[in-house]
Each structure stands twice: as structure tokens, then as C-alpha cells.
NUTOR-460217 format. One record per atom (N, C-alpha, C): residue in three letters; x, z, y. Coordinates in steps of 0.2 Angstrom, whole numbers, plus 2048, in hexadecimal, padded with zeros to 3 digits. Each point is the difference from the previous one (the first is absolute). Layout:
BEGIN
AlaXZY...
# end
This chain:
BEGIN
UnkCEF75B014Unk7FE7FB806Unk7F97FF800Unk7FC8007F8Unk7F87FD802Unk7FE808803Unk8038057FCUnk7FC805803Unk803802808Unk8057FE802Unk800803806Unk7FA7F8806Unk7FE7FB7FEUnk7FC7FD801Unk7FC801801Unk7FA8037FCUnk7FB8007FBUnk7FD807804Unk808806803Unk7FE807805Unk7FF7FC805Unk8047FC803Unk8007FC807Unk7F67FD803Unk7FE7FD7F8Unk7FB7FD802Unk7F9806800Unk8028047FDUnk7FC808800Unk801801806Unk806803804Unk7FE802805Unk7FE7FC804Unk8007F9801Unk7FC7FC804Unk7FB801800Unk7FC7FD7FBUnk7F9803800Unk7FB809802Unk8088017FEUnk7FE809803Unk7FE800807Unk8067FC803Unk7FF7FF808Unk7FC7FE801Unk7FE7FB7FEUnk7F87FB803Unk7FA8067FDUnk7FF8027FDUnk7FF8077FFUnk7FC803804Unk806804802Unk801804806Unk7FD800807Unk8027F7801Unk8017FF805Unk7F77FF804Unk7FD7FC7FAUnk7F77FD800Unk7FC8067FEUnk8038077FEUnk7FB8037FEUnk7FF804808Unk803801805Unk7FF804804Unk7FB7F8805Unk8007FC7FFUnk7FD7F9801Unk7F98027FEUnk8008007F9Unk7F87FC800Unk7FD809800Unk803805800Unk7FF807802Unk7FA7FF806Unk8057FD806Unk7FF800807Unk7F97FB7FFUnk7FD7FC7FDUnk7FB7F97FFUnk7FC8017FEUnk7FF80A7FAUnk7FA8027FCUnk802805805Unk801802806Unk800807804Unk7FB7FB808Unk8007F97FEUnk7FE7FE808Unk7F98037FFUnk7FB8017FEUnk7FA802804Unk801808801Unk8048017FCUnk7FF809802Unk805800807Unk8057FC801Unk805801807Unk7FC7FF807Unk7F97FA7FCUnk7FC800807Unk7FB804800Unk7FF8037FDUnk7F88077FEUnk7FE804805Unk7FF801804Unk7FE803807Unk7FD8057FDUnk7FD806805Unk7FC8067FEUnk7FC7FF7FBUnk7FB7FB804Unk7F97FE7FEUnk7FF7FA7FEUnk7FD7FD7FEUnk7FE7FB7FCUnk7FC7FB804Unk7FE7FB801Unk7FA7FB804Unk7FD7FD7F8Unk7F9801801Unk7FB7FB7FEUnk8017FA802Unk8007FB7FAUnk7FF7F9800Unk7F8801804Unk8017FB806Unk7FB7FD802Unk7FB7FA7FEUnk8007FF7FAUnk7FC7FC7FCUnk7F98037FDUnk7FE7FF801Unk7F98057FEUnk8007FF7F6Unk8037FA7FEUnk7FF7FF7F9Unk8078047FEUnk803804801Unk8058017FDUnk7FF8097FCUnk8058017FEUnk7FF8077FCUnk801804805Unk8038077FDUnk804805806Unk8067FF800Unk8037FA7FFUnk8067FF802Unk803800806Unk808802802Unk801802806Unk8067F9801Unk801800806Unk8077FD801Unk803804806Unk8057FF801Unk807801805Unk7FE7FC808Unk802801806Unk7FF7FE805Unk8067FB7FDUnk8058007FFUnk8047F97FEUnk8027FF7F9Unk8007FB7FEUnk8027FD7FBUnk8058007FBUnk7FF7FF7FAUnk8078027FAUnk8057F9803Unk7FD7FB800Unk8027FA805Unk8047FE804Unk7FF805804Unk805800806Unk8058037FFUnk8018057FCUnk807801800Unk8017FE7F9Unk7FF7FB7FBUnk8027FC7FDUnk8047F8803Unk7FB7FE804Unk803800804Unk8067FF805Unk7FF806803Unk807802805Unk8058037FBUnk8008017FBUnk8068037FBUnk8027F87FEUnk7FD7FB7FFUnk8057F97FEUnk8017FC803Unk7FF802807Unk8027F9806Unk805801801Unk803807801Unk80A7FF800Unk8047FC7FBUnk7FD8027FCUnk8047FD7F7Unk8007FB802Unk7FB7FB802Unk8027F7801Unk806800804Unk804805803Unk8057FF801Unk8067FF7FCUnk8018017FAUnk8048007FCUnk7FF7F87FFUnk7FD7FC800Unk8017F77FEUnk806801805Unk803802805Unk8087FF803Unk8068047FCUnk7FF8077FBUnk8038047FEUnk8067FB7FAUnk7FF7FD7FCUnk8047FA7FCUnk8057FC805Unk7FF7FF806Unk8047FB805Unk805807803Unk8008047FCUnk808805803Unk8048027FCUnk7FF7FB7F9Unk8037FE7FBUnk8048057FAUnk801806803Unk8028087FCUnk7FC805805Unk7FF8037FCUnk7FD808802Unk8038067F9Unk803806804Unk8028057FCUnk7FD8027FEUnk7FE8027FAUnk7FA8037FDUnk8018077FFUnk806804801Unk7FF8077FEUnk7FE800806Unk8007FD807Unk7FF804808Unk7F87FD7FDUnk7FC7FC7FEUnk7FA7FE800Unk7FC8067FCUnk8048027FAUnk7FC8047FCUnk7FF807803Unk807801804Unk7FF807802Unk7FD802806Unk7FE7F9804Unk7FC801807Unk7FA7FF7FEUnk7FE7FE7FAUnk7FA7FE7FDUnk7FF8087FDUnk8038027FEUnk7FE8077FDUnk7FE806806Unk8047FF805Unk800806807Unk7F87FC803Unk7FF7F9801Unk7FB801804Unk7F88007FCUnk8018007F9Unk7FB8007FDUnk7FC8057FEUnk806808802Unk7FF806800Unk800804804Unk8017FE807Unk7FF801806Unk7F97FE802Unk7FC7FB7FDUnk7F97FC801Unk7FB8037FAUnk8048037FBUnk7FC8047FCUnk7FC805802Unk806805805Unk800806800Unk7FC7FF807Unk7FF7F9803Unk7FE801808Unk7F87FE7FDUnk7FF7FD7FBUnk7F97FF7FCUnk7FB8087FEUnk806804800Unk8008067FBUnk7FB804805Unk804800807Unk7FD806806Unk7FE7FB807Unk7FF7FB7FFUnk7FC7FD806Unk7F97FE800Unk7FF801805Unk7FA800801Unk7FD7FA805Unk8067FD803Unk7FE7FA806Unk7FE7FC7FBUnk7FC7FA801Unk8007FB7FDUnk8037FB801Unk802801806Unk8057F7803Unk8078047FDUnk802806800Unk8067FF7FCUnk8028017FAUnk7F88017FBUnk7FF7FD7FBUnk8037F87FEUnk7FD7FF804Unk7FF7F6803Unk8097FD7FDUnk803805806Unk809800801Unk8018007F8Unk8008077FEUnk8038017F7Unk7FE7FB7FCUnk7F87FF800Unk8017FB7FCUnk8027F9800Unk8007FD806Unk8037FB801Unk8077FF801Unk8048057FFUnk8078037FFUnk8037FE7F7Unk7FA8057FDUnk8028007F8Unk7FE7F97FEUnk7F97FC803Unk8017FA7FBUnk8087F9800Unk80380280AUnk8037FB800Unk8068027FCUnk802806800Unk8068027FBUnk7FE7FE7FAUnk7FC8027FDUnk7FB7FD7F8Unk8037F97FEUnk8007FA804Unk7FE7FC801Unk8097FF802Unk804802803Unk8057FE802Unk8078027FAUnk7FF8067FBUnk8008017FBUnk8017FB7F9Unk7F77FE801Unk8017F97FBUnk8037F8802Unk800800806Unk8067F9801Unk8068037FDUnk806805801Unk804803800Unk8018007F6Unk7FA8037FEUnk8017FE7F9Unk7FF7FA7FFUnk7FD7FA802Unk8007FA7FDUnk8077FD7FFUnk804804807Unk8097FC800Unk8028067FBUnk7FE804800Unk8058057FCUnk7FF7FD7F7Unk7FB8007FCUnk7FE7FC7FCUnk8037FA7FDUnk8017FC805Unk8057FB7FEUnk804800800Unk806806801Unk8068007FFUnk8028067FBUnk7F98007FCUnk8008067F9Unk7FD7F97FCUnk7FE8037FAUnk7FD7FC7FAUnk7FB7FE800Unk7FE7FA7FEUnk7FB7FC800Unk7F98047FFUnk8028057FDUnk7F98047FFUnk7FD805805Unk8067FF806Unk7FF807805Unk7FA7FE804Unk7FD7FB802Unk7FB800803Unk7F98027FDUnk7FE7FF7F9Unk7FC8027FBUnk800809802Unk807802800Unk801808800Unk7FA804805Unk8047FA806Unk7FD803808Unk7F9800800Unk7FD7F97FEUnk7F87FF801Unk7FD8067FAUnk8048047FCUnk7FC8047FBUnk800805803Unk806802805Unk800807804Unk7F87FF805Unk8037F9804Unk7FA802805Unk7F87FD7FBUnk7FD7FE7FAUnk7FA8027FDUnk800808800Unk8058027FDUnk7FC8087FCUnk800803809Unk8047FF806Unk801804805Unk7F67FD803Unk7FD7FC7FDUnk7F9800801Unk7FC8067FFUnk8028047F7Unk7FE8037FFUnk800807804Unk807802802Unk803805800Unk7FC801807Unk8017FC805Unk7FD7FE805Unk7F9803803Unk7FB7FD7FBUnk7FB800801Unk7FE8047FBUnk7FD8017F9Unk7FD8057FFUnk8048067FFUnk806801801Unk803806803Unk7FD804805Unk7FF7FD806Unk7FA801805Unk7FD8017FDUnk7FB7FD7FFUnk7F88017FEUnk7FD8057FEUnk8068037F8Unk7FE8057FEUnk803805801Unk805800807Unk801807802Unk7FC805805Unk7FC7F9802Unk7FD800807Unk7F98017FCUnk7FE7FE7F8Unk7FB8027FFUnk7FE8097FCUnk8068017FFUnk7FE8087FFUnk803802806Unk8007FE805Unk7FF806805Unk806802807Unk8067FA7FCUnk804802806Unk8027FC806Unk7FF802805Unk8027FF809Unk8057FA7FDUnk7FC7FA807Unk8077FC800Unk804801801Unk801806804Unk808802803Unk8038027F9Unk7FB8057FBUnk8058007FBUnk8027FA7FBUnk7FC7FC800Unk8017F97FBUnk8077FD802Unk8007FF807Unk8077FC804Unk8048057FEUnk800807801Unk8068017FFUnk8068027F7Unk7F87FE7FBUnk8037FD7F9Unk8047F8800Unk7FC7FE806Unk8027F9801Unk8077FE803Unk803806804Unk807801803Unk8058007FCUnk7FE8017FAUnk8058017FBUnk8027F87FCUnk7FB7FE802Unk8037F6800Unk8057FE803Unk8027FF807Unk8027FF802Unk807805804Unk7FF8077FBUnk808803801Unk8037FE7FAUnk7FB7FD7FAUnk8058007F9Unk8037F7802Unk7FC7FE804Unk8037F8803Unk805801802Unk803806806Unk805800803Unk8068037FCUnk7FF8057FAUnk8058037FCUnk8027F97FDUnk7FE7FC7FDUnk8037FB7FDUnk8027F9803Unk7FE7FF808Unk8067FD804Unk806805801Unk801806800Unk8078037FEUnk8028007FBUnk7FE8007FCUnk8048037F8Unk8007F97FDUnk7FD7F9801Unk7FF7FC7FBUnk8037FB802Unk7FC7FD808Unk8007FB804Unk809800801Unk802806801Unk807800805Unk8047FD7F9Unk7FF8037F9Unk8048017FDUnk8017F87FAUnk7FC7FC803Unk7FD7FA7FDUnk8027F9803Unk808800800Unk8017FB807Unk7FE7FA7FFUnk7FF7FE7FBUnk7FA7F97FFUnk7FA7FD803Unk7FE806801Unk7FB7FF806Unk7FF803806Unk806802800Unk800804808Unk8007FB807Unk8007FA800Unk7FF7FA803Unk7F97FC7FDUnk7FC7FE802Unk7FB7FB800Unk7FF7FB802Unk8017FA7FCUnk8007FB802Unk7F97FC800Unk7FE7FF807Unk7FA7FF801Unk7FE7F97FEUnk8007FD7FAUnk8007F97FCUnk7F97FC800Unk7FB802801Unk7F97FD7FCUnk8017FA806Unk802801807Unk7FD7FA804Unk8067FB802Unk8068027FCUnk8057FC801Unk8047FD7FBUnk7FE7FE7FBUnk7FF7FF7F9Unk8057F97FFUnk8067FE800Unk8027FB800Unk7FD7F97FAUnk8017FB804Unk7FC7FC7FDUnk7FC7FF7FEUnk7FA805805Unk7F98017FEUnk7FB7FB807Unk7F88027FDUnk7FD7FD804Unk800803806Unk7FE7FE805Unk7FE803807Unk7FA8027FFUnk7FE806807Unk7FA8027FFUnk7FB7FB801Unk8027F9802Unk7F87FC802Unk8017FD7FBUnk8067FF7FEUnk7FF7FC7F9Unk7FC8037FBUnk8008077FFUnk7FB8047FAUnk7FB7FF802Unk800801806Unk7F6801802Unk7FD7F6801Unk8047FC801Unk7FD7F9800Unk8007FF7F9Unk8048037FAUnk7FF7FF7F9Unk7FD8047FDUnk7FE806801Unk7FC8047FEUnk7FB804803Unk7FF7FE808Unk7FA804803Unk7F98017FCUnk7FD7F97FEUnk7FB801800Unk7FD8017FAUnk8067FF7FAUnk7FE8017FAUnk7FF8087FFUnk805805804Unk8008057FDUnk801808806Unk8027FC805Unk7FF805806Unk7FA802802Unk7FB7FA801Unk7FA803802Unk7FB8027FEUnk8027FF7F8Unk7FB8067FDUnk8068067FFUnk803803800Unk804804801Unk7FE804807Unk7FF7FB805Unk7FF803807Unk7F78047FFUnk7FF7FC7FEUnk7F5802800Unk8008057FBUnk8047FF7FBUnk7FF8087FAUnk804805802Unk806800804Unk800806803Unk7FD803807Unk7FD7F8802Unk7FD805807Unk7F98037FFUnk7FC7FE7F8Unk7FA8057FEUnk8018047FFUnk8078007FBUnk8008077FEUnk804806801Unk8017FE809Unk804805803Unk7F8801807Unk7FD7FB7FFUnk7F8803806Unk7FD8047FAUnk7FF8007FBUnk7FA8047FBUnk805806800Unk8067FF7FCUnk804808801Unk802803804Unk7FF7FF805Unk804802808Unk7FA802806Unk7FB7FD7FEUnk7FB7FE806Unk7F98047FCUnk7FE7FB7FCUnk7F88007FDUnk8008087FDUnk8068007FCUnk7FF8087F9Unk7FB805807Unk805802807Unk7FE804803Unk7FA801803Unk7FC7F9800Unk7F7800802Unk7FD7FE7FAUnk8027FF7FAUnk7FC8017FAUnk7FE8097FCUnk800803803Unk8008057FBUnk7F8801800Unk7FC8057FAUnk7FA8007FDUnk800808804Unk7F98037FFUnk7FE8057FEUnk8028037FCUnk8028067FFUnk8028057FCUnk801804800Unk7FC8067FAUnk800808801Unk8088007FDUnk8057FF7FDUnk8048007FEUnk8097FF801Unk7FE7FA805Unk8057FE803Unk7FD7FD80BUnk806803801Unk7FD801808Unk8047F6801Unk7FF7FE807Unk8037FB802Unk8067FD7FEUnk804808804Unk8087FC800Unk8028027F8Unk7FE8057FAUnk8018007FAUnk8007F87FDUnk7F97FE803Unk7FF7F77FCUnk8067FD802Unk800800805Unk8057FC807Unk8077FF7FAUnk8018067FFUnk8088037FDUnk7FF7FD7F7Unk7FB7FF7FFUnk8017FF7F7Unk7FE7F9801Unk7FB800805Unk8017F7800Unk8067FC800Unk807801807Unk8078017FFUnk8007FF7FAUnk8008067FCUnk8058027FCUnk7FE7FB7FAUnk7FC8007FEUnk7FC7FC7FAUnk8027F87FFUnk7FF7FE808Unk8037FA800Unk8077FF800Unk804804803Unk8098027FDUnk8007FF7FAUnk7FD8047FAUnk8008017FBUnk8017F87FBUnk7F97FC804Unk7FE7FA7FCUnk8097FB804Unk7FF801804Unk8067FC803Unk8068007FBUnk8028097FDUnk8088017FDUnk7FF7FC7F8Unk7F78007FFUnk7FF7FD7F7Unk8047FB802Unk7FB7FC804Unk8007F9801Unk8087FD800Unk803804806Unk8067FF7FEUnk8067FF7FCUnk7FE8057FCUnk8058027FCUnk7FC7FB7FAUnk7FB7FF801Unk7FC7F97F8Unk8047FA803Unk8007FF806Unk8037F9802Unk8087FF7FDUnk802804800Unk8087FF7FFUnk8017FE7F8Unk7FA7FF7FCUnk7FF7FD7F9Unk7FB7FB801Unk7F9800805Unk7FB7FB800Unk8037FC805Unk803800803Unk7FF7FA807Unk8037FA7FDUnk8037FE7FBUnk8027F97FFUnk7FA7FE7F9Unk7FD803800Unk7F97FF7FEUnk7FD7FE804Unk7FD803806Unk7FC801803Unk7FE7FE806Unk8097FD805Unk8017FE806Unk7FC7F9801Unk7FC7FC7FAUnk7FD7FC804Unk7F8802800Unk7FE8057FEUnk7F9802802Unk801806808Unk8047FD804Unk7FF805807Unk7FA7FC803Unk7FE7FC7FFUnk7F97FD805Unk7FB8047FBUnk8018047FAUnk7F88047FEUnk803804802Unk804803802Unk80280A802Unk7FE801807Unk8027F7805Unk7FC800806Unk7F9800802Unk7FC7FE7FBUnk7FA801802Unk7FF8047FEUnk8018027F8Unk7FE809801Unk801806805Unk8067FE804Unk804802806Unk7F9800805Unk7FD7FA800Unk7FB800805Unk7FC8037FFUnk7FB8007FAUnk7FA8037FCUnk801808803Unk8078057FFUnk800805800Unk7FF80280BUnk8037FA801Unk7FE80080BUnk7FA8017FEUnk7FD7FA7FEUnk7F9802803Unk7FC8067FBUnk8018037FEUnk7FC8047FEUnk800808803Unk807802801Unk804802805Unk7FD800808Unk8007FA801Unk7FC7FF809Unk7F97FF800Unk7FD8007FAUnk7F88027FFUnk8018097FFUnk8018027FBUnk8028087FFUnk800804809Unk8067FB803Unk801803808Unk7FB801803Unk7FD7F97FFUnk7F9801805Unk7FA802800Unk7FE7FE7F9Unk7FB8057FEUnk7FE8067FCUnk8068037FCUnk8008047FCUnk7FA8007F9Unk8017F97FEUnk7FC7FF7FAUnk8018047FAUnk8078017FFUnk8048027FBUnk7FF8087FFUnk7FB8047FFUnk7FE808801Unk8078047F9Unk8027FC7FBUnk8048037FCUnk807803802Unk802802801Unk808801802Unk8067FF7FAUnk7FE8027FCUnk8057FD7F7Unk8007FA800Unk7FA7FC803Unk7FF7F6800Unk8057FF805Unk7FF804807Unk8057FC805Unk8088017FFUnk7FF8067FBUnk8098007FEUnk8037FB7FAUnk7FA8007FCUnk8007F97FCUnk8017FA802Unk7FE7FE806Unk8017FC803Unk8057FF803Unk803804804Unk809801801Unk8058007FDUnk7FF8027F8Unk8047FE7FDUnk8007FB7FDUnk7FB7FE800Unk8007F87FCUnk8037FB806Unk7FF802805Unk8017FC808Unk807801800Unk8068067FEUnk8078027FFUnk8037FC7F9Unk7FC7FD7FCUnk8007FD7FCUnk8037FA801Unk7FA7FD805Unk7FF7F9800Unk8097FE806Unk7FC805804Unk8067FF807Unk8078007FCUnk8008057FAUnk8088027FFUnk8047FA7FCUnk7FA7FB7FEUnk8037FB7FCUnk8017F9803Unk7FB801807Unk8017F9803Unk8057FE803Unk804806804Unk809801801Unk8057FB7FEUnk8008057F8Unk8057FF7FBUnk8007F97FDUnk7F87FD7FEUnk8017F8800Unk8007FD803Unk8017FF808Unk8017FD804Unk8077FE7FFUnk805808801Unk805801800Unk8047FC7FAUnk7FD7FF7F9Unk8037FC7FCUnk7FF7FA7FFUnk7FA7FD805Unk8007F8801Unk8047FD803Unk800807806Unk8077FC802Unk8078017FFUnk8028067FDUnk8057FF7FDUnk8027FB7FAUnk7FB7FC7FCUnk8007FC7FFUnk8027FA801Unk7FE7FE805Unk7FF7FB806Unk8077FE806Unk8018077FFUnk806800806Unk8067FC7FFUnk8028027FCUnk8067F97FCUnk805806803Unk8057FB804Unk806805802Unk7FF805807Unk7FA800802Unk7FD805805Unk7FD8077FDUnk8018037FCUnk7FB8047FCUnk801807804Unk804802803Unk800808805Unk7FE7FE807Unk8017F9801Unk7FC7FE806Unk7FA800801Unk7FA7FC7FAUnk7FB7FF7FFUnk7FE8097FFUnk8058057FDUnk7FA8047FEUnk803806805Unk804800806Unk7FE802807Unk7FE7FD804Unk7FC7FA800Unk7FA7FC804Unk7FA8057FFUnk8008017F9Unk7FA8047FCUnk7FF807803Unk807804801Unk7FF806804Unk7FE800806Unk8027F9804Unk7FF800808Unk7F97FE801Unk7FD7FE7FCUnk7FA7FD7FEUnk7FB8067FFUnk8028047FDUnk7FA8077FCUnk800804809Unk807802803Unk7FE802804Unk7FC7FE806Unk8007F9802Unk7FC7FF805Unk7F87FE7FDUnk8007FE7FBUnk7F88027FDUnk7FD8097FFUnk806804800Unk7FE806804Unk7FC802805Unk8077FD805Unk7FC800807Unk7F97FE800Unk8007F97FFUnk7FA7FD801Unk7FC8047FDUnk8008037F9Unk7F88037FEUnk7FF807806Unk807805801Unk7FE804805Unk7FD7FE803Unk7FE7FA804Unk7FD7FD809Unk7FD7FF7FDUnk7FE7FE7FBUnk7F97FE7FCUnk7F98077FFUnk8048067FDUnk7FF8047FEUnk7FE805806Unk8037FF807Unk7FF804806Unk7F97FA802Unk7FF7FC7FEUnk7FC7FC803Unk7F98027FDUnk7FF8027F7Unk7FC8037FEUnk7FF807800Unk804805801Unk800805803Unk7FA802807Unk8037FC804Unk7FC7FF808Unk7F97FD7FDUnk7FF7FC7FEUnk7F97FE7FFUnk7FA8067FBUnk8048017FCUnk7FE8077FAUnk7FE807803Unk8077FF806Unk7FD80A803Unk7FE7FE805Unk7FD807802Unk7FF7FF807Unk804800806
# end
């Protein structure tokens, strides 16, 4: 029994996996999806020879999260099938692979990506009920699939696209995500009748608080520094990385672009994966991790505008120390308030989901906003 458990909590996290690597794939691919022929000079007469995009990493940051806030109604339909979820999750995420692979539009770029993050994202609700109705351990499983799907993610990219191969060829190593997604809502999901129903629990939680109850008891202690640490450190990694880049004979633009990504992924999966032993240390120092949150913006939004920073190994030192900082302000949030929660505790931390993703958005609009003032 524990070991048919203990399989069960493996392939969870395999799934979550699977599901976020064809995700943050698609988030270390945004500057090359907008790359046009040619390049444009920064019209700053102080800047390097750094280029930008006629549009922003931003905007489809973005436009890939503004559907997902649709899921805050996803919990109010009470079950969802999980084998039809996993397997239409795995047909549209390789159909949007394979359309990343060989297109050249950018508005139906726009489509794919904004397709794969809401499924990404529609996936993870789906395991938060699946989760509950395995072992207390299976949500740990999940959040460890989707850290390493950081790695697999982004510096997968990075360094395949740094010796030399086409994104169309990258995407289609990438395809192979999301068919092994589909093979195992056939063979595993069908076969697993415990969770072939999902019971959508975080926001209906019997004799639990309501959602104004949590936020009139907990708003201010811990949501809104939660809100301001994820919305820097989704405008510095989403927005700023793209108009920071230095001079170099060694690496071009979009090379920095992609290890800047990737570096801060990297510092994200430490931090991660250190929290899951430090955060009950640690959860009350989130007001130092948000200023350092800060310190890293503004150095970041000076780098943007004036490219003081001439080293390029500094500015990726600095992203990962900024994946550092960002990857652990999350996690202790997440445990103050699961702390705190009392008998709301999967409510409080899909608050915390609904929350990450409209501080998304916001840095997008933020990030379109720096963008436009940055290029020409």
C-alpha cells in the first residue's frame, strides 16, 4: 500500500512536471517569439548596443495570465475529470508546441502561448484537488515536479539554443513533453480510479473561513507584501531582463535574454527546494527578502536605462541572486499563512495562487509600460 502510494505521489509530480516545463519553456522563448529580422537601437544616447523588440516580453506575459484569472470560478463546478484534463492538456500543449515549432506569425504566437499557460495553470488547480484525495505528502510531490520543470524549462532552452539549434528545432525536443503528458492520462490516469474525479475542495472547505474572512484577517499582514514581492519580481524577470543586456563580444542580446531566464529559474529551484527545510526558520524574515526584492528592481530599472552594468557574468549574478531572493519570498509567505490559516489552510493558499496570477498581469502592464518608454 505505501509503495503503491508513494508511485501515486511520483507520478503526480511527474505530471506537474511535464505540464510547467512546456510553460516556463514558452517564458525563456518570449524574447526570441518576438525577434523580428532586425533589431532596433535603444534610442538613449547613454545606452550600449543593446537592442530591443518593437514589442515587449510584457505583453505577452501578460496576455498569457489574464485568462488564467479565470480559474478563481474553476472550484465552484465542484468535480472535474482528471483523465479528460490531463489528456486535453496533453493534445493542446503539443499542438501549441509543434505551432511554436513552424510559425512565424506573432499574433499566433500570442494564441499558443496564451493557450499553454492557461492549461499550465488549469492542470495545477486540478492537482490541488487531486492531492487531497492521495497522502498528505502529495502536494510536496507536485510543487517538486513543477521546481525541477523550472529547470528542464528554461535552461534546456538555453543551452540548446546556445550551441546552435533553430527554435523550431528546440520546440520540437519540447513536443516530447507533452505527448509523454498524454501517454499517462491513458495508461495511469484511466487506470487509477481514485483520482479519476477531482474534487475541487480549496474553496469550499467545510467549516472553514470565507474568502473576506481570510483577507479581513489576514490581508495586511501577509498578502500584500506577497502582492509587491511578486509583482517585482515578475516586472525584473519578465520585463527589465530584456532591456538590461550589456555589450559583448561573446554573447549577443537574446543569448543574455535566455541565461538571464535561465539563471534566475535556477536561483528560484535552490530557493525552493532550501525552503521546504528553511521556511519555518525563516518565515518571519519576509520583510528582509522584500526589500532585497526591492534593491534588486531598482538596480534592474537603472541597468534598463542606463546600462551602467558593462559586465555580463555581473548582470547574470544578479539574476540569480534576484531568483534567489524572489524564489523564497513565495514559499514564506505561503507558510505564514499556512500557519495562520487555522481551518482554512487550502483556501488561504489558493488565495495565494489567485494572487501570484494577477500580480502577473500587473507586472506585464507594467513591463509594456517600460518597454514603450525604453524603445523607440
Amino acid at each position: 500500500m505505501l509503495l503503491n502510494e508513494y508511485a501515486d505521489n511520483c507520478m503526480l509530480g511527474f505530471l506537474h512536471f511535464l505540464t510547467k516545463t512546456v510553460y516556463y519553456a514558452d517564458l525563456t522563448a518570449l524574447h526570441d517569439l518576438l525577434t523580428p529580422s532586425e533589431y532596433t537601437d535603444f534610442s538613449n544616447s547613454n545606452t550600449t548596443d543593446a537592442t530591443c523588440n518593437k514589442i515587449g516580453t510584457g505583453t505577452l506575459l501578460a496576455a498569457s495570465e489574464f485568462p488564467s484569472m479565470l480559474l478563481i470560478f474553476l472550484p465552484f463546478l465542484g468535480v472535474v475529470p482528471f483523465k479528460s484534463v490531463v489528456l486535453l492538456t496533453g493534445i493542446i500543449h503539443f499542438i501549441c508546441t509543434f505551432g511554436l515549432a513552424f510559425n512565424n506569425s506573432l499574433y499566433v504566437s500570442f494564441i499558443f502561448v496564451v493557450v499553454v499557460a492557461f492549461f499550465a495553470r488549469f492542470v495545477f488547480v486540478c492537482i490541488l484537488g487531486v492531492s487531497s484525495q492521495l497522502t498528505a505528502n502529495a502536494s510536496s510531490y507536485a510543487l517538486a515536479g513543477a521546481g525541477l520543470s523550472h529547470l528542464s524549462g528554461s535552461v534546456i532552452y538555453a543551452t540548446l539554443r546556445q550551441f546552435g539549434l533553430q527554435r523550431r528545432d528546440v520546440f520540437m525536443v519540447y513536443s516530447l513533453f507533452p505527448f509523454t503528458l498524454f501517454l499517462i492520462g491513458i495508461f495511469w490516469v484511466r487506470k487509477n480510479e481514485k483520482i479519476a474525479i477531482v474534487e475541487l475542495t480549496p474553496l469550499t472547505e467545510k467549516n472553514s473561513s470565507t474568502i473576506v474572512e481570510l483577507l479581513q484577517r489576514y490581508f495586511w499582514k501577509i498578502y500584500i507584501v506577497m502582492a509587491i514581492g511578486s509583482f517585482l519580481d515578475y516586472v525584473v524577470s519578465y520585463a527589465l531582463f530584456e532591456l538590461s543586456t550589456a555589450k559583448s563580444d561573446y554573447f549577443t542580446a537574446a543569448e543574455q535574454i535566455r541565461w538571464f531566464v535561465s539563471l534566475y529559474q535556477i536561483g528560484i529551484v535552490i530557493s525552493r527546494f532550501s525552503n521546504i527545510i528553511l521556511a519555518k526558520y525563516l518565515y518571519s524574515f519576509r520583510y528582509m527578502f522584500l526589500l532585497v526584492l526591492s534593491c534588486s528592481f531598482t538596480l534592474f530599472s537603472i541597468q534598463a536605462n542606463f546600462h551602467l552594468i558593462i559586465s555580463v557574468p555581473i548582470i547574470m549574478g544578479l539574476a540569480f541572486c534576484h531568483g534567489l531572493t524572489a524564489g523564497s519570498l513565495e514559499p514564506l509567505c505561503a507558510y505564514s499563512m499556512y500557519v495562520l490559516a487555522e481551518n482554512s489552510k487550502a483556501k488561504a493558499m489558493m488565495l495565494i495562487a489567485i494572487f501570484e496570477i494577477a500580480c502577473q498581469v500587473i507586472a506585464g502592464l507594467i513591463g509594456i509600460a517600460f518597454h514603450a518608454s525604453l524603445c523607440p
